[in-house]
N, C-alpha and C positions, 0 to 999 in steps of 0.2 A: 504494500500500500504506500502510496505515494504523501507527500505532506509539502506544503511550501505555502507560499504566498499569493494571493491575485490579487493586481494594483490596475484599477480601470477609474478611465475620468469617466466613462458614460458607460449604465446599463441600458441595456436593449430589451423589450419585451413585448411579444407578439397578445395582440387585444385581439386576435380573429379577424380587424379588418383593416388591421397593418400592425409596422412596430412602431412602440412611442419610446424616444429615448429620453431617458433622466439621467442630468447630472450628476454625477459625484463627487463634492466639495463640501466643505467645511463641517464633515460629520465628527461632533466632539468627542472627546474622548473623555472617561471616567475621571478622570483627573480633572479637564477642561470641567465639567459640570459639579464637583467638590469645590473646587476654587471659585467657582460661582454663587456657589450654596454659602460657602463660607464670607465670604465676601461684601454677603445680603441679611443685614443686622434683623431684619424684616422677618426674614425665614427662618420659621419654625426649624428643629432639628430632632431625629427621633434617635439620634446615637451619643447624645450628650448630654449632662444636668444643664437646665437652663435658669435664668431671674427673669421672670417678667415685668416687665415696666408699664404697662396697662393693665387692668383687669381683664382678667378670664372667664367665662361664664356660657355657659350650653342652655339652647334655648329648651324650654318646657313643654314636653309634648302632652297633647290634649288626648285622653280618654275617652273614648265614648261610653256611654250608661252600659249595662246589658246584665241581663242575668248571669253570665259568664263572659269572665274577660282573660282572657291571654296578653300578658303585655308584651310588646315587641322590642327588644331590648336590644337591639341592633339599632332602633330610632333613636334613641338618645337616653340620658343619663337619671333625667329629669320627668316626675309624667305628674299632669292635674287629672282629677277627675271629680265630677260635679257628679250625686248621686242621681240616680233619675230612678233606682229599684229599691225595692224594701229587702230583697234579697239578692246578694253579688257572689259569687262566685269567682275570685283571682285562683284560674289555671296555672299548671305549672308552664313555665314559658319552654323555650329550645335554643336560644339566641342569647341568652346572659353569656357574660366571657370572665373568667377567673379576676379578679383584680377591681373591676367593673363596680362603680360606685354611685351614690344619687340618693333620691327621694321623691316616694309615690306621697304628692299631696291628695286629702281626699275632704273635698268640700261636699258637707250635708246641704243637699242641693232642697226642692218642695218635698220630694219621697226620700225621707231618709233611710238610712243600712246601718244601723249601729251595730252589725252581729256582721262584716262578709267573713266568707271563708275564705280559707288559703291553701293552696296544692302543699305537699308535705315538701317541696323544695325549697319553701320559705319557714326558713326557722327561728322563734321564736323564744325568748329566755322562759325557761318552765314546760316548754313544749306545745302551750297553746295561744295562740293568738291573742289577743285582751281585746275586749269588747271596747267597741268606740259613741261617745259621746252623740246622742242620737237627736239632736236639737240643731234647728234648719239653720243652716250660715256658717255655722261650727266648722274648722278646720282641724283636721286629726294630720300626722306627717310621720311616715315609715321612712325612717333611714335603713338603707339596705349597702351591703358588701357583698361582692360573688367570691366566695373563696373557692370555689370549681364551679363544672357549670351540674348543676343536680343541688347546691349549697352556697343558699342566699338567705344570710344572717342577718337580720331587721329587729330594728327599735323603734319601739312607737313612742311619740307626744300627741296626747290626746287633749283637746280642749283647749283649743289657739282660738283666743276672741280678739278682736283689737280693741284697743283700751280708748275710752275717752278722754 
């Protein structure tokens, strides 16, 4: 078996009703685009500790009501949900990722859910979920960790009013 090099300024390629040729120039190289990356105070990096000099923050994705809800934990970090059921059912999801961190707000919407459940992959201190504050407006907030994906460790604050 052969090995070596091919150095073309123009490839050739047959489209069926002729060839079109494209140039070949100023294709960077792994380096050229490092020194670019680095270069750019702007650009994020995912192989280094960084300081951020503005605020950080993921926008908050919206729930819809439902007797059962799967949250899609591939959409973001953050989820509201405004009740609309007297009974909810939170499925276990398939899309959490190890490390994976947030909070499910849950606003006691007209039909409140003081009692949902939870798939057994959200785990709670004592093993069972704690009943939530069942009064319309009322904000309850699951802080949640993936430490695998099947184990999502959650703390509840129940009973967020805003103050006068």
């Amino acid at each position: 078996m052969a090995h070596g090099k091919i150095r073309v300024n123009t490839l050739t390629y047959d489209t069926g009703s002729g060839d079109v040729d494209v140039a070949v120039s100023g294709i960077p190289t792994a380096s050229d685009l490092a020194g670019k990356q680095d270069a750019d105070p702007d650009t994020a990096k995912t192989d280094v500790a960084q300081n951020y000099t503005a605020p950080q923050r993921l926008a908050v994705v919206t729930l819809t009501s439902a007797s059962s809800i799967t949250i899609d934990f591939s959409t973001g970090n953050n989820f509201i949900l405004t009740t609309g059921h007297s009974a909810i059912a939170f499925a276990n999801p398939t899309t959490e990722v190890a490390g994976q961190s947030g909070s499910i707000f849950i606003v006691q919407g007209s039909t409140t859910c003081a009692a949902p459940t939870w798939g057994d992959q959200y785990l709670f201190a004592g093993g069972a979920a704690p009943a939530l504050t069942g009064t319309t407006g009322v904000i309850s907030r699951i802080d949640y960790v993936v430490q695998e994906a099947g184990k999502i460790h959650c703390v509840t604050t129940d009973n967020l009013v805003a103050t006068s």
